[in-house]
N, C-alpha and C positions, 0 to 999 in steps of 0.2 A: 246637443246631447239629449239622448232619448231619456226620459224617465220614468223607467219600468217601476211598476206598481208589485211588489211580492204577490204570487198569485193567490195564495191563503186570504190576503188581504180585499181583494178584487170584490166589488160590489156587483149583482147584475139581480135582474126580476126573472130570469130565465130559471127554466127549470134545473134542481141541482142536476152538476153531472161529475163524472169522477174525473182528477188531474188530466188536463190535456197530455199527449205521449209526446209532445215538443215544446213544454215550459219546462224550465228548471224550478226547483223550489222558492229561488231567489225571485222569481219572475220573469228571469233571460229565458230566449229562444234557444233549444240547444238542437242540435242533431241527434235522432234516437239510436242507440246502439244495436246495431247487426250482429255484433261480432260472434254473439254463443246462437247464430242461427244457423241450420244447414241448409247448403247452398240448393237450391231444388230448380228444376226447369219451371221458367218462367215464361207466358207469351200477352202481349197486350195488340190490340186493334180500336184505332181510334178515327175518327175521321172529323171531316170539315168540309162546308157546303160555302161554292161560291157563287152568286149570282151577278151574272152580267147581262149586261143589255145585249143583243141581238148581232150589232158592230165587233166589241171586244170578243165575243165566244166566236163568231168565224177566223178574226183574227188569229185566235189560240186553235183551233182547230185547226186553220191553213199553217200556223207559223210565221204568218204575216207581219207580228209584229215589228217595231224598229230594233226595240232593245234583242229582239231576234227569238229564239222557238223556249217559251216561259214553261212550257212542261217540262224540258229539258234542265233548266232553273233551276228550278221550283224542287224538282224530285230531288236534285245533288244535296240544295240547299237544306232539306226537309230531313236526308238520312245526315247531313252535315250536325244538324242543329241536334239529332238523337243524341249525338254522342257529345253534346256540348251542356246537355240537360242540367248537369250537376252545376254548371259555373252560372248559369241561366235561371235556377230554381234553387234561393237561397238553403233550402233543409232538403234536396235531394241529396242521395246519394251514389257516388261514384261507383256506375257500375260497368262491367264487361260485356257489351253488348256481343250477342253472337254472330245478330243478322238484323236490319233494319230495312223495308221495303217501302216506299211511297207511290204509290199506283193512281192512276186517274179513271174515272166514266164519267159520262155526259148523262141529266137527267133535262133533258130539253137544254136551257140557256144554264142552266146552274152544271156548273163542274164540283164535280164530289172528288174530293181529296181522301184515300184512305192510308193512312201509315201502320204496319205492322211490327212489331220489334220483338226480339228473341234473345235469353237470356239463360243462364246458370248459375243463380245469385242469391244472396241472401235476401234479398229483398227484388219487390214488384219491378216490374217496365212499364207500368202506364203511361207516368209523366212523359217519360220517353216517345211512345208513339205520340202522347196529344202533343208533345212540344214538336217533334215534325210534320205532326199534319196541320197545326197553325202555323208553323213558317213557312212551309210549303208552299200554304194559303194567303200567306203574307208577299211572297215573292212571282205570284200570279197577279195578284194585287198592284205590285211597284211595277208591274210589266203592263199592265195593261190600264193604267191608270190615264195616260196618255189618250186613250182611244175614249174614255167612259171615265168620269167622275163619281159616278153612281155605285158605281160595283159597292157586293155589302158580301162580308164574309160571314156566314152565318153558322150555327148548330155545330160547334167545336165539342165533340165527346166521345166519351169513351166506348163503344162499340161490345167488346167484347176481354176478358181479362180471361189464362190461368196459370195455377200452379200458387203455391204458395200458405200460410195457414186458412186461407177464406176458402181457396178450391177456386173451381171454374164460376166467372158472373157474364151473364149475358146482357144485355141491354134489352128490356120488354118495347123500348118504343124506336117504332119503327125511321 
């Protein structure tokens, strides 16, 4: 049994800040309310870097693999996992996705993962794209683990977001 602390009560050295928007008063985690939002087009782009040794990225590049062609995988599983986000990310909310895209490029041995996701919702798609472009990256990973122990899935983020009260955010690093 967890034993949530009432948040009022909560000690910390950090600097004050105002009620988190997912405590309750009680101290429980709740879900924040959407409902008196209106629904506005939404777009998020997230991506993930995979590096492989020299072996596994011809592998995936030819389709050589055993477990057989991992971009093919990896893309289904990646727009699979968009639309699973809510059950995957305890305080996400269920939304209506429009369109979800997981694409690949080659930067030398590292394969870059990008997940796009499209929206008309009261609230954001980020989690969305980052939850298919790391499972994406997860299932390039179980593919080619075989070939390379090594592989490392690296720089999972958030690329580019809009729509919604923040507007358009870009990501400055490259």
């Amino acid at each position: 049994m967890l034993d949530l602390v009432p948040f009022p009560e909560r000690v910390s050295d950090a600097r004050p800040v105002s009620k988190p928007s997912h405590i309750a008063a009680d101290g429980s985690l709740i879900m924040v309310d959407v409902g008196a939002k209106t629904a506005t087009e939404r777009t998020a782009v997230a991506r993930a870097e995979i590096r492989l040794g020299a072996k596994a990225a011809a592998a995936v590049r030819d389709a050589t693999l055993a477990k057989g062609d991992a971009l093919v995988a990896a893309q289904l599983a990646g727009i699979m996992a968009a639309k699973a986000t809510a059950t995957l990310i305890p305080l996400a909310h269920p939304i209506p996705l429009s369109s979800v895209d997981v694409t690949f490029s080659w930067n030398g041995d590292v394969l870059v993962v990008e997940a796009r996701a499209h929206t008309v919702a009261q609230t954001g798609v980020e989690m969305e794209a980052m939850t298919a472009a790391s499972v994406a990256a997860l299932v390039v990973y179980d593919m080619t683990k075989a070939v390379d122990k090594g592989i490392s899935i690296e720089r999972v983020r958030l690329i580019s977001k809009t729509g919604g009260k923040s507007g358009t955010w870009e990501s400055q690093t490259p």
